[in-house]
PyMOL commands that place a pseudoatom at each C-alpha (Angstrom):
pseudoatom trace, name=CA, resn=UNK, resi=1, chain=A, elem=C, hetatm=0, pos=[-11.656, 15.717, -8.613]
pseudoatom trace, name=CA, resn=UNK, resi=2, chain=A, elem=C, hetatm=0, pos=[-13.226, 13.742, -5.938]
pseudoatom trace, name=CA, resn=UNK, resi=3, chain=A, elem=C, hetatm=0, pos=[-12.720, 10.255, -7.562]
pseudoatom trace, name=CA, resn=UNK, resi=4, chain=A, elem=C, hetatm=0, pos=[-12.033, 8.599, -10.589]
pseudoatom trace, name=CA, resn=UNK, resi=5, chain=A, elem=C, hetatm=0, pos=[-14.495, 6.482, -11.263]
pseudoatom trace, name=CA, resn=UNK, resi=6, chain=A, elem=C, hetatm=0, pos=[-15.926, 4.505, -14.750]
pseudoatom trace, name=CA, resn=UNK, resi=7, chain=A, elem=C, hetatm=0, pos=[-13.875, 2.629, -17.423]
pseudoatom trace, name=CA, resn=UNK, resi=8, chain=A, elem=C, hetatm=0, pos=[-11.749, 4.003, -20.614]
pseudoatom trace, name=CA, resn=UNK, resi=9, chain=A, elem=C, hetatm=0, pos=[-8.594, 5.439, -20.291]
pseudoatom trace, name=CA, resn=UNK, resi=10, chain=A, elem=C, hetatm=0, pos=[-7.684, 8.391, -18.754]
pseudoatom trace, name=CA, resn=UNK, resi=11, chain=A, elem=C, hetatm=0, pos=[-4.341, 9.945, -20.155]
pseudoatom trace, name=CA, resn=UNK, resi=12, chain=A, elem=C, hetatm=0, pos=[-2.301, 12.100, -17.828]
pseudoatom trace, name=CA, resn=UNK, resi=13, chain=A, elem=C, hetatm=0, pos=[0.059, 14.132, -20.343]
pseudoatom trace, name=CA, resn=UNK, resi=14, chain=A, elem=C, hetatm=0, pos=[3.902, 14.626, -19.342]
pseudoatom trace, name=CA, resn=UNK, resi=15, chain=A, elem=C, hetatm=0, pos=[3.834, 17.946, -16.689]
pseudoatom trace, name=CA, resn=UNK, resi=16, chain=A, elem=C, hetatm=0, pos=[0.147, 17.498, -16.262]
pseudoatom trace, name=CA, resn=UNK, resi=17, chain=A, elem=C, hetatm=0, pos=[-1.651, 16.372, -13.036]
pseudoatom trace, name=CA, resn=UNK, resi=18, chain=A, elem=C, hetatm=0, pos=[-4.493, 14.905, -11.874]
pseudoatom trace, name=CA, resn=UNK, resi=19, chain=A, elem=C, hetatm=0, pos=[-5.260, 14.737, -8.520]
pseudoatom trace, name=CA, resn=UNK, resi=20, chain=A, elem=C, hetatm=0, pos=[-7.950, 13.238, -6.249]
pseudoatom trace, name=CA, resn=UNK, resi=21, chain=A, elem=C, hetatm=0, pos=[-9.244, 14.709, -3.156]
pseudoatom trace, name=CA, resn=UNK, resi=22, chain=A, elem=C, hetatm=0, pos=[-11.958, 13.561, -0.577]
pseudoatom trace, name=CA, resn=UNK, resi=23, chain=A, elem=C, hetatm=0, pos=[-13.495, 10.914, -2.502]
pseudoatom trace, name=CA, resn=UNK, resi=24, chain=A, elem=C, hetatm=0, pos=[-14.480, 7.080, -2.919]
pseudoatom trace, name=CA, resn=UNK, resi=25, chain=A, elem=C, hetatm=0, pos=[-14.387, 5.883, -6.661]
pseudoatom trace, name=CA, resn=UNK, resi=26, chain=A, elem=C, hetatm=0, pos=[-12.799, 2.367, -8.273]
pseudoatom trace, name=CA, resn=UNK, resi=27, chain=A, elem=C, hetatm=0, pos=[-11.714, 3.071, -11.714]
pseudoatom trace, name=CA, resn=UNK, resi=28, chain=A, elem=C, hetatm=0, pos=[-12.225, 0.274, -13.734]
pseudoatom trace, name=CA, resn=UNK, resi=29, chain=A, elem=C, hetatm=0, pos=[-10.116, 1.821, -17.169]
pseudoatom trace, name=CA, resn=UNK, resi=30, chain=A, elem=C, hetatm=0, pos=[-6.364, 1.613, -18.073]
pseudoatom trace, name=CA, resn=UNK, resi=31, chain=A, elem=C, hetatm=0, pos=[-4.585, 5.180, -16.690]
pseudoatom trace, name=CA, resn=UNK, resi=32, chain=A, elem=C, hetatm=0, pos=[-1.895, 5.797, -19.178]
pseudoatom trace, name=CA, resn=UNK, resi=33, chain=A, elem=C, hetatm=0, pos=[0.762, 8.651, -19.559]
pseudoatom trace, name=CA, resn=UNK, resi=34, chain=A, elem=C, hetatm=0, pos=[3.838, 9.967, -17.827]
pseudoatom trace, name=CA, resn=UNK, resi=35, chain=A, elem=C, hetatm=0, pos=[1.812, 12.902, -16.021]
pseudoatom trace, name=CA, resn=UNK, resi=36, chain=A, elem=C, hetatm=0, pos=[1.525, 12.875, -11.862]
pseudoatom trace, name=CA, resn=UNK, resi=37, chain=A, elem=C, hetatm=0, pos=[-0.916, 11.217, -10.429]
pseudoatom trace, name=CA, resn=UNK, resi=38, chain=A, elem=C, hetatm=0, pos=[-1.972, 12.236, -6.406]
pseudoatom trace, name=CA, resn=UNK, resi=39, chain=A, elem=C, hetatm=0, pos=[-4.706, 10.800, -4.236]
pseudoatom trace, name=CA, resn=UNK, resi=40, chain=A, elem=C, hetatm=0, pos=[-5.183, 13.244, -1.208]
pseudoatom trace, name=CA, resn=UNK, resi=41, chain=A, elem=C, hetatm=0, pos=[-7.296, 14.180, 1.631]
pseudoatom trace, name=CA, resn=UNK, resi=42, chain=A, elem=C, hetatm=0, pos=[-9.730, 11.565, 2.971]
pseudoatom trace, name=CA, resn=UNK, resi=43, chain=A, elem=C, hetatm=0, pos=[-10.140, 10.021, -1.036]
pseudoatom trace, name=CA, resn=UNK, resi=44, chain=A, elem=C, hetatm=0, pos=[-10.366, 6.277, -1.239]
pseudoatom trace, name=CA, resn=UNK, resi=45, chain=A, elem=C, hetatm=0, pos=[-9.032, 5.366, -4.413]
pseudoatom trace, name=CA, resn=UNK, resi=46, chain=A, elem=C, hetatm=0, pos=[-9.468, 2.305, -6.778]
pseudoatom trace, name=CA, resn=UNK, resi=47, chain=A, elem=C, hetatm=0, pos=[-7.674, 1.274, -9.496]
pseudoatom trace, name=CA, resn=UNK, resi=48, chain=A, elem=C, hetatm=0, pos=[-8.681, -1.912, -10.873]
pseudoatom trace, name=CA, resn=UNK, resi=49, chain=A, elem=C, hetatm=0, pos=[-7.663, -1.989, -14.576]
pseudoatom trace, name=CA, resn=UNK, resi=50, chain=A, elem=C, hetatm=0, pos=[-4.904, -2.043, -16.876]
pseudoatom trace, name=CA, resn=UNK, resi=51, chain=A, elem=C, hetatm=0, pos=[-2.305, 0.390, -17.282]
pseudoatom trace, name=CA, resn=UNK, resi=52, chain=A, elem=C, hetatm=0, pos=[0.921, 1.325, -18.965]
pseudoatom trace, name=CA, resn=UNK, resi=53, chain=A, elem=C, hetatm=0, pos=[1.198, 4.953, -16.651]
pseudoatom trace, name=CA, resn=UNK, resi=54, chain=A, elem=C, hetatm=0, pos=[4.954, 5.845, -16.037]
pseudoatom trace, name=CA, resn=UNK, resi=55, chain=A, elem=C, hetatm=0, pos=[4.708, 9.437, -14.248]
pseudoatom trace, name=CA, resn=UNK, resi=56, chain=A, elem=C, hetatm=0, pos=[4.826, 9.788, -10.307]
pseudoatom trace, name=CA, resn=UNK, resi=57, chain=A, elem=C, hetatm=0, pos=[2.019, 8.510, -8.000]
pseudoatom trace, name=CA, resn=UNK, resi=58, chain=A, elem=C, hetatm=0, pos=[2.102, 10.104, -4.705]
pseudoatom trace, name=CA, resn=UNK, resi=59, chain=A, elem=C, hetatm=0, pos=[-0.728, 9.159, -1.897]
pseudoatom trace, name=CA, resn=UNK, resi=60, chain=A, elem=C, hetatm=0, pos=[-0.754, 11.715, 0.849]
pseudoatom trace, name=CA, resn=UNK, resi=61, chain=A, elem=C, hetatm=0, pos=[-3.369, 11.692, 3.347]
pseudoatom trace, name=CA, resn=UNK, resi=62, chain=A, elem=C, hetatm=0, pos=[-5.634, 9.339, 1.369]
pseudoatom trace, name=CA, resn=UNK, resi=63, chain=A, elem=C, hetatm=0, pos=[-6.093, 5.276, 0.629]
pseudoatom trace, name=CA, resn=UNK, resi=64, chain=A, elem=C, hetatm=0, pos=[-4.979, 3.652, -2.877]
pseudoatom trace, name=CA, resn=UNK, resi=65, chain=A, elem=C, hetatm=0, pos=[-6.329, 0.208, -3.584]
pseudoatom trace, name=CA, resn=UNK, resi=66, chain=A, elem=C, hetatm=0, pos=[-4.383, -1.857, -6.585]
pseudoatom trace, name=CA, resn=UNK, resi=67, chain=A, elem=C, hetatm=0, pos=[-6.570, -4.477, -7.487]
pseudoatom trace, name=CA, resn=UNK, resi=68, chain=A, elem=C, hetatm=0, pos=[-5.509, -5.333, -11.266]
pseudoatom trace, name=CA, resn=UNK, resi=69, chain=A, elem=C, hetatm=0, pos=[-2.377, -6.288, -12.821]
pseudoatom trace, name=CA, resn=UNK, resi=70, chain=A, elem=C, hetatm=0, pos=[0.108, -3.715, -13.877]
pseudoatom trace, name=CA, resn=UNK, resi=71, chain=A, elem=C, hetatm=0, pos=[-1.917, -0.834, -12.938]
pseudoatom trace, name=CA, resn=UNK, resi=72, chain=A, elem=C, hetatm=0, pos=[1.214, 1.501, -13.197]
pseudoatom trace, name=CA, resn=UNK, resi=73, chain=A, elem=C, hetatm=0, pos=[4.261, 0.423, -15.664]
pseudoatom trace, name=CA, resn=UNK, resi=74, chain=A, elem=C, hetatm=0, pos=[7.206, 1.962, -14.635]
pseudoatom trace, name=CA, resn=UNK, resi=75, chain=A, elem=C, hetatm=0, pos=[6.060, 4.627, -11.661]
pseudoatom trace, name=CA, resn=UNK, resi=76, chain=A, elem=C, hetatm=0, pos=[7.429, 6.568, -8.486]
pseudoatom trace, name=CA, resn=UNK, resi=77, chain=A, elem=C, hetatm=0, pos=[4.790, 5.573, -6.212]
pseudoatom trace, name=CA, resn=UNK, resi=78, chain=A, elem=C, hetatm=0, pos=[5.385, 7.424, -2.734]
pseudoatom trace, name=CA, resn=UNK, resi=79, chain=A, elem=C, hetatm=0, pos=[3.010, 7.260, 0.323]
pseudoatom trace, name=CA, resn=UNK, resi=80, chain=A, elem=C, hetatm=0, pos=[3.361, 9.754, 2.761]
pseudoatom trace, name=CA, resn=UNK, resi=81, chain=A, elem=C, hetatm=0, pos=[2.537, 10.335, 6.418]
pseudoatom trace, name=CA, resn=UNK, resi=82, chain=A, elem=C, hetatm=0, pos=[-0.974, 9.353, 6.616]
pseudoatom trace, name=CA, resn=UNK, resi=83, chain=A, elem=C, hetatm=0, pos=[-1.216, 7.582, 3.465]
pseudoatom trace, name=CA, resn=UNK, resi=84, chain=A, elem=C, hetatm=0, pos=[-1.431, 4.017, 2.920]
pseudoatom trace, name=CA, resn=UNK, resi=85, chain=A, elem=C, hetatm=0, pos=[-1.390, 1.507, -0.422]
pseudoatom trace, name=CA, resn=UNK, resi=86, chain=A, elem=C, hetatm=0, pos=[-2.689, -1.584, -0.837]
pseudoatom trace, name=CA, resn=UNK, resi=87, chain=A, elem=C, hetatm=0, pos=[-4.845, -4.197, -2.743]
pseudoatom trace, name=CA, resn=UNK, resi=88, chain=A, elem=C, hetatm=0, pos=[-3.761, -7.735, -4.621]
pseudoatom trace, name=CA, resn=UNK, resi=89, chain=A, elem=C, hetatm=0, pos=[-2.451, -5.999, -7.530]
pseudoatom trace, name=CA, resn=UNK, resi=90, chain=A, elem=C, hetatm=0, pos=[0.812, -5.456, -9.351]
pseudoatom trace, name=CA, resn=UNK, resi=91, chain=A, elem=C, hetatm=0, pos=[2.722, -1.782, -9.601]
pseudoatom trace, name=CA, resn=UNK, resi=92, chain=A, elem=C, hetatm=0, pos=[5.852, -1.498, -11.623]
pseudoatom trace, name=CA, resn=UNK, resi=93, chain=A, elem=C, hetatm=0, pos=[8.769, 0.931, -10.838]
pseudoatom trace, name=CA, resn=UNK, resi=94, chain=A, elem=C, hetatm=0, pos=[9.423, 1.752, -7.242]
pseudoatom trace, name=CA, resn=UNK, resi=95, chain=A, elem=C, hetatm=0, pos=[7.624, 1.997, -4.178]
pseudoatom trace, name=CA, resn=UNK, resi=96, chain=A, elem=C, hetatm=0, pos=[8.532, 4.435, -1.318]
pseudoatom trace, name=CA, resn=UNK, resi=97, chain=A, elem=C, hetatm=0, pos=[6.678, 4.249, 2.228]
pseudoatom trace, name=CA, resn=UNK, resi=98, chain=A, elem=C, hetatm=0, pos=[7.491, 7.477, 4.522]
pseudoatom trace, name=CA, resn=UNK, resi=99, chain=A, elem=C, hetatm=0, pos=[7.587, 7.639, 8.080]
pseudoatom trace, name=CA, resn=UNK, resi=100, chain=A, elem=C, hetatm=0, pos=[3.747, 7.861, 9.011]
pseudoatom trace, name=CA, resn=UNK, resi=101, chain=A, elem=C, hetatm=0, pos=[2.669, 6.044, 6.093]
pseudoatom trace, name=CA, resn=UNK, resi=102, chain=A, elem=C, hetatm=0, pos=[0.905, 2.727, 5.644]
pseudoatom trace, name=CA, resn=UNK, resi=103, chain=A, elem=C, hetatm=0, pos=[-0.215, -0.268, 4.036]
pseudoatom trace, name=CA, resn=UNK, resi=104, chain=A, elem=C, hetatm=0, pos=[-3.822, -1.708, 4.147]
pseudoatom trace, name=CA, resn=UNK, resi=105, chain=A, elem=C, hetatm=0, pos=[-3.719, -5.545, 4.408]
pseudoatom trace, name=CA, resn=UNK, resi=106, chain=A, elem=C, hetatm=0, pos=[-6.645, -6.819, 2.197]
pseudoatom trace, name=CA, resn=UNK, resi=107, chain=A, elem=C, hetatm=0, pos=[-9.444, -8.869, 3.381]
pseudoatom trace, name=CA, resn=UNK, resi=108, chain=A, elem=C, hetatm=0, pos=[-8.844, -11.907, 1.092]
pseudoatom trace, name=CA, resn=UNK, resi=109, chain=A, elem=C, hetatm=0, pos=[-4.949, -13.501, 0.777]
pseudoatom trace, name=CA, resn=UNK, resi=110, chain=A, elem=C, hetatm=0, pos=[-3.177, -11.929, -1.568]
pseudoatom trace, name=CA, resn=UNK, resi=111, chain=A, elem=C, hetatm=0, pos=[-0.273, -9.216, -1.412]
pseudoatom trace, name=CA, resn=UNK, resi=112, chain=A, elem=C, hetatm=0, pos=[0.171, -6.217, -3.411]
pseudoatom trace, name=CA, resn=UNK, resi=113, chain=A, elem=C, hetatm=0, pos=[2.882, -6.863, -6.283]
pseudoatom trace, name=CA, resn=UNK, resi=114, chain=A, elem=C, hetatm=0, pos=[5.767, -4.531, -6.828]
pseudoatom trace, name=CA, resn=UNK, resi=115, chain=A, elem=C, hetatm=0, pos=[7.754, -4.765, -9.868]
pseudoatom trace, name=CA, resn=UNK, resi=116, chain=A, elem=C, hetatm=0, pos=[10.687, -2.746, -8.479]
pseudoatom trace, name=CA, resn=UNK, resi=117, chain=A, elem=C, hetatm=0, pos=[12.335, -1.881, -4.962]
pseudoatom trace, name=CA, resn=UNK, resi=118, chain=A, elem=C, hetatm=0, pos=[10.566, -1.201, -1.722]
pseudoatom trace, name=CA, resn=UNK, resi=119, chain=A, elem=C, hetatm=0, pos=[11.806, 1.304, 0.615]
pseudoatom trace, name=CA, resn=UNK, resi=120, chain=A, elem=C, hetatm=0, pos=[10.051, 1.250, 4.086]
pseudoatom trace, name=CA, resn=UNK, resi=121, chain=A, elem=C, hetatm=0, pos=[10.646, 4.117, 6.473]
pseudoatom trace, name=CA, resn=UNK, resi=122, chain=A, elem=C, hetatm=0, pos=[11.218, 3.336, 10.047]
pseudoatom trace, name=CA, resn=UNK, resi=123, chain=A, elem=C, hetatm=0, pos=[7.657, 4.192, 11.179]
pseudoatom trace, name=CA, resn=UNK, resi=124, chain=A, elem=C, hetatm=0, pos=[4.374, 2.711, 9.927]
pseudoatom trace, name=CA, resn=UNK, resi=125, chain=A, elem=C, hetatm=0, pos=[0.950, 1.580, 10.370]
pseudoatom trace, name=CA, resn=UNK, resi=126, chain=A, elem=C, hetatm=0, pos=[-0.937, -1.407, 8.951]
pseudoatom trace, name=CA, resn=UNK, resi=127, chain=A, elem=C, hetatm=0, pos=[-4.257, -1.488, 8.603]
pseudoatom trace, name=CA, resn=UNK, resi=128, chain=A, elem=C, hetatm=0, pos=[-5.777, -5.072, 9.576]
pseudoatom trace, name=CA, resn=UNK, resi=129, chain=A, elem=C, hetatm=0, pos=[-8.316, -6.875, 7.505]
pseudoatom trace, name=CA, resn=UNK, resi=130, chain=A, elem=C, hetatm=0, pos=[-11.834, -6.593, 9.412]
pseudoatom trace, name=CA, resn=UNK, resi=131, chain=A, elem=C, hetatm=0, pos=[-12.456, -9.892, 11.600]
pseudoatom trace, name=CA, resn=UNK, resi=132, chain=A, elem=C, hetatm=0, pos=[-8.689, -10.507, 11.640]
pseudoatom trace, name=CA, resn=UNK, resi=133, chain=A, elem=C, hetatm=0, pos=[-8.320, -13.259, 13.787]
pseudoatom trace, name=CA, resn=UNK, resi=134, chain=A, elem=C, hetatm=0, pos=[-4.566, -13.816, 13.978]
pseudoatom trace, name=CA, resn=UNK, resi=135, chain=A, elem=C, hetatm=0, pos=[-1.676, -14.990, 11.833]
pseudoatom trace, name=CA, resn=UNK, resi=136, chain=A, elem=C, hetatm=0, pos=[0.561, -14.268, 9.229]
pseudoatom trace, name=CA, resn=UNK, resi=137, chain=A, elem=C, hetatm=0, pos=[0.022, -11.467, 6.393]
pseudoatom trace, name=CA, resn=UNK, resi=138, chain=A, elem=C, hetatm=0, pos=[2.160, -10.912, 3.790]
pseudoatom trace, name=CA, resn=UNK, resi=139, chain=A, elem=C, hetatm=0, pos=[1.835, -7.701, 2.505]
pseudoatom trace, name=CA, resn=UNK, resi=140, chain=A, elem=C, hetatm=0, pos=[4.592, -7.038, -0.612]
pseudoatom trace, name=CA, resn=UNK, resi=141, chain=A, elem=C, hetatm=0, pos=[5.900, -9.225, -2.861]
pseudoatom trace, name=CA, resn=UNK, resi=142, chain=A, elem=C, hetatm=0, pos=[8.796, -6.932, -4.501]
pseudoatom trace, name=CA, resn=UNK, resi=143, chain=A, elem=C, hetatm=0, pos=[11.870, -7.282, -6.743]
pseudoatom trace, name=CA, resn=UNK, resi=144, chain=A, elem=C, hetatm=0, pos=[13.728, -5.980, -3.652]
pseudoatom trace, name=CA, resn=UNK, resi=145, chain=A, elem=C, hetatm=0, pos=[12.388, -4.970, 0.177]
pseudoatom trace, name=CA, resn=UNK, resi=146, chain=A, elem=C, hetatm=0, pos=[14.718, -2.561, 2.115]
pseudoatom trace, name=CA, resn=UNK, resi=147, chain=A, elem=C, hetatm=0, pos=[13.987, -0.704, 5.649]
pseudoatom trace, name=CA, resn=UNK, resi=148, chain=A, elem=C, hetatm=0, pos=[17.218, 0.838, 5.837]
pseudoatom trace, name=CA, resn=UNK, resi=149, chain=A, elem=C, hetatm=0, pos=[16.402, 2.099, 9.651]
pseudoatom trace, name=CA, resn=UNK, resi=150, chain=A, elem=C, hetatm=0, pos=[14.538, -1.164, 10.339]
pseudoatom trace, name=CA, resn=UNK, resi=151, chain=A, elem=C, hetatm=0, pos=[10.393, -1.525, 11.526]
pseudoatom trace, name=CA, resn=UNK, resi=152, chain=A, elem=C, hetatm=0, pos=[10.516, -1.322, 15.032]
pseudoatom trace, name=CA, resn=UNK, resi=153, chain=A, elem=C, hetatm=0, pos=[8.399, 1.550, 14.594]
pseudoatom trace, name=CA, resn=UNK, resi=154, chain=A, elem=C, hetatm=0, pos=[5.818, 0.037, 12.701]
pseudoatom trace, name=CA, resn=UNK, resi=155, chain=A, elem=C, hetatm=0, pos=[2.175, -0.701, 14.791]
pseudoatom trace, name=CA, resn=UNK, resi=156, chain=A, elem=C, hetatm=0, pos=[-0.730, -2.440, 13.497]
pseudoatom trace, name=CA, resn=UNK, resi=157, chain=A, elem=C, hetatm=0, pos=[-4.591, -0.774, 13.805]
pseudoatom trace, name=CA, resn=UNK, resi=158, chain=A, elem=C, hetatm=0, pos=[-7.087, -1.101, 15.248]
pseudoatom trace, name=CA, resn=UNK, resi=159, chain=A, elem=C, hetatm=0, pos=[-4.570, -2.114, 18.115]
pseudoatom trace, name=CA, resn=UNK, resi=160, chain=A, elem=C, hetatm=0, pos=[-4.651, -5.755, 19.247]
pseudoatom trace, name=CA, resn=UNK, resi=161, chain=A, elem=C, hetatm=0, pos=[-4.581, -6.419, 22.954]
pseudoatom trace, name=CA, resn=UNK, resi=162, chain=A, elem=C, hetatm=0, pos=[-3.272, -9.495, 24.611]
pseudoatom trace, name=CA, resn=UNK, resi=163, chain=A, elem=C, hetatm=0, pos=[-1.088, -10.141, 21.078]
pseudoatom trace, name=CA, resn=UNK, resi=164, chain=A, elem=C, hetatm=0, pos=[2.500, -10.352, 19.982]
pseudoatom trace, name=CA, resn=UNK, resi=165, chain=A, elem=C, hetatm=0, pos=[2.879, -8.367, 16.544]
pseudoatom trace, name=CA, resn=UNK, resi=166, chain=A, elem=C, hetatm=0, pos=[6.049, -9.039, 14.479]
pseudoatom trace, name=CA, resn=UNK, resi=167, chain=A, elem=C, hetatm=0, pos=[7.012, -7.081, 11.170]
pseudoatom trace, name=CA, resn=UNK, resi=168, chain=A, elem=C, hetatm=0, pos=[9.307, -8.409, 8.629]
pseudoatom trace, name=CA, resn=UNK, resi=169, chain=A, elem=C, hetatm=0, pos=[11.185, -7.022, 6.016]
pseudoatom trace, name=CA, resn=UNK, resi=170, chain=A, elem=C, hetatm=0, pos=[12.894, -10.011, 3.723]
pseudoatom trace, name=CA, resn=UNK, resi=171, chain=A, elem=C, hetatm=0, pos=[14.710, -9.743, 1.088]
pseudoatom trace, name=CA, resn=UNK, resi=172, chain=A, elem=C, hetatm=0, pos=[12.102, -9.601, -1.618]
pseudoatom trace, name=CA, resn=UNK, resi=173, chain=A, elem=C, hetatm=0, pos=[8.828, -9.364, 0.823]
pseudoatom trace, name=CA, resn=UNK, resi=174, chain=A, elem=C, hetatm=0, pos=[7.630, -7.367, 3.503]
pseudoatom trace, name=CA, resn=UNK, resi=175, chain=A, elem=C, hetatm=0, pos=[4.841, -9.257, 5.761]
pseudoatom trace, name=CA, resn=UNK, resi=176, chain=A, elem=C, hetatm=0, pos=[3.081, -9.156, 9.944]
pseudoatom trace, name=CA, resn=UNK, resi=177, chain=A, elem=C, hetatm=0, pos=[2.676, -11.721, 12.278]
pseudoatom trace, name=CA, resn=UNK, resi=178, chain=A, elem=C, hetatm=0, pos=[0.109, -10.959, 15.031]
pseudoatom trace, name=CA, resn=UNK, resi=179, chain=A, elem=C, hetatm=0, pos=[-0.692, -13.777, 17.504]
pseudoatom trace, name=CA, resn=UNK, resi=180, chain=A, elem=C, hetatm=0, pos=[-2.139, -13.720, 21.127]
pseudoatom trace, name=CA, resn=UNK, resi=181, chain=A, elem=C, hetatm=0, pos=[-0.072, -13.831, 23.710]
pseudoatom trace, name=CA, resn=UNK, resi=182, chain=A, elem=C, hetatm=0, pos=[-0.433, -17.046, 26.104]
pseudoatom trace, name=CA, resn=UNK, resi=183, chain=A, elem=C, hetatm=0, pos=[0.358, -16.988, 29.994]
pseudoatom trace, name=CA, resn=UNK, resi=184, chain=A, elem=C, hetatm=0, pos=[3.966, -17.637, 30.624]
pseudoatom trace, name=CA, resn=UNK, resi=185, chain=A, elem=C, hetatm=0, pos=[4.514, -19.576, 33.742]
pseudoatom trace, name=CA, resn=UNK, resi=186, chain=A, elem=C, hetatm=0, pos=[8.317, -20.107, 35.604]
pseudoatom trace, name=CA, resn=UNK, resi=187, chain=A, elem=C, hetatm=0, pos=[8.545, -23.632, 37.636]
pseudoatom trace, name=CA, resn=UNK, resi=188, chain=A, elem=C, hetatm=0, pos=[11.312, -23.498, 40.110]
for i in range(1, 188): cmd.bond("trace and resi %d" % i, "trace and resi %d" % (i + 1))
show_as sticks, trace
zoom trace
């Protein structure tokens, strides 16, 4: 399918699938079920209703936006290399980020909720909101945040020149600093 777009619910049945590929759709329904859910390939997904959906959500290659509370009740949500999550919404179960996968920082405050652990790999992007100016981003709130081989590896785009960029992985949040960098000057 190349989005999921409208309202209702869409029930994915345990050992069933559905899978988005290439496309831009928000889905404005509740997705229910214990099925697998994938967004792959260049799609730009949406979810911005209601859910009680407890089967694995995998984003490979793709974007998925959370913009609604408890989108996903008790999921395995794993992004993989090229993938990225994000949105002001709130996912329940677990979150995995891969190596190579990322997080898109919304344009308005607001962090994506995770009702369950976060596990960052070591190497990531973030995507900046557009007109970005500078600051601090948080970008998960989560039961728990772990990186067990830490975010030195993790790079913000579109690349910011003349700026300091510092990832943090707290306890319970994970979040980027980007300032510019000033002139330093030594007196003798």
């Amino acid at each position: 399918m190349s989005g999921l777009g409208g309202a209702g619910e869409v029930r994915i049945a345990a050992g069933g699938e559905l899978t988005v590929v290439g496309g831009n759709a928000t889905f404005n329904g509740a997705l229910a079920g214990a099925g697998a859910f994938a967004v792959r390939d260049g799609a730009e997904q949406t979810l911005a209703g209601t859910g009680t959906f407890s089967g694995a959500i995998t984003v490979s290659n793709a974007t998925l936006l959370v913009e609604s509370a408890a989108t996903a009740a008790d999921s395995a949500i794993v992004v993989q290399a090229g993938g990225r999550i994000g949105g002001r919404g709130t996912l329940g179960g677990t979150l995995a980020i891969e190596d190579g996968g990322g997080i898109v920082a919304g344009a308005t405050p607001g962090a994506l909720t995770v009702n369950g652990a976060v596990t960052l790999g070591a190497a990531g992007t973030v995507t900046l909101p557009p007109d970005f100016a500078g600051g601090r981003l948080t970008l998960l709130d989560a039961t728990s945040v772990i990186a067990p081989d830490g975010v030195a590896g993790w790079q913000v785009e579109p690349a910011q020149s003349s700026t300091a960029v510092v990832f943090r992985a707290s306890e319970t949040a994970f979040s980027v600093s980007v300032f510019q960098q000033g002139t330093v000057f030594t007196i003798q």
